[in-house]
C-alpha positions as CSV (number, residue, x, y, z in Angstrom):
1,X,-9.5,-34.7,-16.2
2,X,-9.4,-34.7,-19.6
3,X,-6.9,-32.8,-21.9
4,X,-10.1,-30.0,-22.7
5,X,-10.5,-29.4,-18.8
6,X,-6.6,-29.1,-18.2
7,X,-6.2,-26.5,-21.6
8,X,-9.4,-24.4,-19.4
9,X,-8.2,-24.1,-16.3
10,X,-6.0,-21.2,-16.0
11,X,-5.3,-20.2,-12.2
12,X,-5.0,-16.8,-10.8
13,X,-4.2,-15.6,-7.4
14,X,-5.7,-12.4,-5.7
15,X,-3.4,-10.9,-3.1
16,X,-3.1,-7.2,-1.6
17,X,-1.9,-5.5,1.3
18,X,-0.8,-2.3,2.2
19,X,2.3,-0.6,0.8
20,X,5.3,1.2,2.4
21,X,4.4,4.3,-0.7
22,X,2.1,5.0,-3.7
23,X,5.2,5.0,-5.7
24,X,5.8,1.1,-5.5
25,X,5.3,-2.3,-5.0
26,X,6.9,-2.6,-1.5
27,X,4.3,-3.9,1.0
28,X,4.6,-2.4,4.7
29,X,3.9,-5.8,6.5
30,X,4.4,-9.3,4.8
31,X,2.9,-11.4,7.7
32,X,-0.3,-9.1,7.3
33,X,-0.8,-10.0,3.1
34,X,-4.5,-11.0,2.3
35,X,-4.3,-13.6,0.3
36,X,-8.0,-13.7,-0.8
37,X,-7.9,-16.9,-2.8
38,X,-7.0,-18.7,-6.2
39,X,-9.1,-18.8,-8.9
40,X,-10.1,-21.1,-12.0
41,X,-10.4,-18.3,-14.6
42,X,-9.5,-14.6,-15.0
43,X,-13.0,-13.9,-14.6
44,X,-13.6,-15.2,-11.2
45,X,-10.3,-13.8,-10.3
46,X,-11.0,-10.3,-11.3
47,X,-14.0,-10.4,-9.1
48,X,-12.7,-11.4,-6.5
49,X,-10.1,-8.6,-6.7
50,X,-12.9,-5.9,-7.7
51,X,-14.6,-7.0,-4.6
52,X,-11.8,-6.6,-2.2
53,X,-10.2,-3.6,-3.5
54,X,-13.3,-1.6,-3.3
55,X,-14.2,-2.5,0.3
56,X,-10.7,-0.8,1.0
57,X,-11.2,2.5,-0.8
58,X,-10.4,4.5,2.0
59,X,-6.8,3.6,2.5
60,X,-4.9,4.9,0.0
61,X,-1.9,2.5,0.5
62,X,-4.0,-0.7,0.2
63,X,-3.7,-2.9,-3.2
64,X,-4.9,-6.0,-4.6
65,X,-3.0,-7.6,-7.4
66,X,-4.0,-10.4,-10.1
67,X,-1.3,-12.9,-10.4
68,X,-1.5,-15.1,-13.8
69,X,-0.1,-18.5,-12.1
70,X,-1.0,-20.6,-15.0
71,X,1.8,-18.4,-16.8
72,X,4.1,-18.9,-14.3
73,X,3.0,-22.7,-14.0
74,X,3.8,-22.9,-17.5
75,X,5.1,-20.4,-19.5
76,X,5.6,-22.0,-22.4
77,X,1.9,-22.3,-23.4
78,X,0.5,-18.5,-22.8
């Protein structure tokens, strides 16, 4: 890979599950997380999260969440 391709490849993981309230960030089950995938680009990542929490509209307590790995991979150059 060149130095270009490693500069444009900033990874994001989609995630959700269902939480204990509306009020937080506690989820209910953490052997039942849906980890959807990780993506190249924020793009593709939002996508993904769009797409999953819309096919779980109905439960309230459900919530996908964007993580910016390539922030936590290296912070330094956000």
């Amino acid at each position: 890979m060149s130095d270009k391709d490693d500069k444009s490849q900033l990874l994001h993981l989609v995630f959700g599950g269902e939480l204990e309230s509306l009020e937080g960030v506690t989820f209910r089950d953490l052997d039942d997380l849906d980890v959807v995938g990780i993506f190249p680009d924020f793009t593709s990542a939002c996508e993904a999260w769009r797409a999953k929490a819309q096919s779980t509209v109905d439960n309230a307590h459900m919530r996908y969440f964007i993580v910016h790995l390539h922030r936590l991979l290296d912070p330094e150059n956000d």
